[in-house]
C-alpha positions as CSV (number, residue, x, y, z in Angstrom):
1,X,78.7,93.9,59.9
2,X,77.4,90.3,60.0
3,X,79.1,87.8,61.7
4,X,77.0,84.9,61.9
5,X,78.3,83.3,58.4
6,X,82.3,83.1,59.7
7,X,84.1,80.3,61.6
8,X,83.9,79.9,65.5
9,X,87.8,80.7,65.3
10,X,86.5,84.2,63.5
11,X,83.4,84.7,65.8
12,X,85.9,84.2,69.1
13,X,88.8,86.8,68.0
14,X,86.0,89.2,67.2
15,X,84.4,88.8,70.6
16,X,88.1,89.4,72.1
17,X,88.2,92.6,70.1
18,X,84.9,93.7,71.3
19,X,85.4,92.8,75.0
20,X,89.2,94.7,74.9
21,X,88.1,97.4,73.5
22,X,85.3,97.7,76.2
23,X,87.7,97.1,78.5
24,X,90.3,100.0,77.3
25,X,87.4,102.5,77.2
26,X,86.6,101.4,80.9
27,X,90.2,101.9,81.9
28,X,91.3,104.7,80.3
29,X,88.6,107.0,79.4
30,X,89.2,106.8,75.3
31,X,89.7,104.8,73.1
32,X,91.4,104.7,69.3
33,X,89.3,107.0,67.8
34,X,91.5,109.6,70.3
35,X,92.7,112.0,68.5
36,X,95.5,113.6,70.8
37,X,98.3,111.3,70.1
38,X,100.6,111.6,66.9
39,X,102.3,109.5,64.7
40,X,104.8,108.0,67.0
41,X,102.8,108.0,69.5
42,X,101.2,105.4,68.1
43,X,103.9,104.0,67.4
44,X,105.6,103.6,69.6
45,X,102.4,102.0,71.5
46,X,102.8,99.8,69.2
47,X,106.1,98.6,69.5
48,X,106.1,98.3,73.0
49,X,102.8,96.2,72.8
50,X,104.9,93.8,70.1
51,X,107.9,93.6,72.6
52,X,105.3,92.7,75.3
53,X,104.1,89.9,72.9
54,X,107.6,88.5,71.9
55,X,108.4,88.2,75.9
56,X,105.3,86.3,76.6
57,X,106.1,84.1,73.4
58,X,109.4,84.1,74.9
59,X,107.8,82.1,78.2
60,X,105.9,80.2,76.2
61,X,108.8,78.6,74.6
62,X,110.7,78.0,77.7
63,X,107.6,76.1,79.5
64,X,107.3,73.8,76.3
65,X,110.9,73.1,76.5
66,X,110.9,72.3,80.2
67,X,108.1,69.9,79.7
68,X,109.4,68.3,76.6
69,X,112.5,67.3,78.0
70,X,113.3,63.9,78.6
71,X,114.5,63.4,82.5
């Protein structure tokens, strides 16, 4: 697939996608073309990956909300 034509905003989550899934492979031997997990396996990865998310979202908020209020 050609990438050159999209947006810099494109091009950089791409790159992320590429270098993570390097990164997996590196780590953990495999990588989603595994075949070895079911159903909910995989989802239950997921979830805790989107509970993981929602935390760090969680932090986020809370640092902007420190440094937004007025003394």
């Amino acid at each position: 697939m050609d990438y050159t034509n999209c947006d810099s905003c494109v091009k950089s989550v791409v790159e992320k996608f590429i270098v993570r899934s390097e990164m997996g492979k590196k780590k953990y031997g495999t990588d989603l073309d595994r075949d070895d997990l079911s159903v909910l396996d995989w989802i239950h990865h997921a979830q805790e990956e989107h509970m993981d998310a929602i935390l760090y979202l969680e932090k986020l908020k809370q640092e902007i909300s420190k440094k937004t209020k007025l003394p």
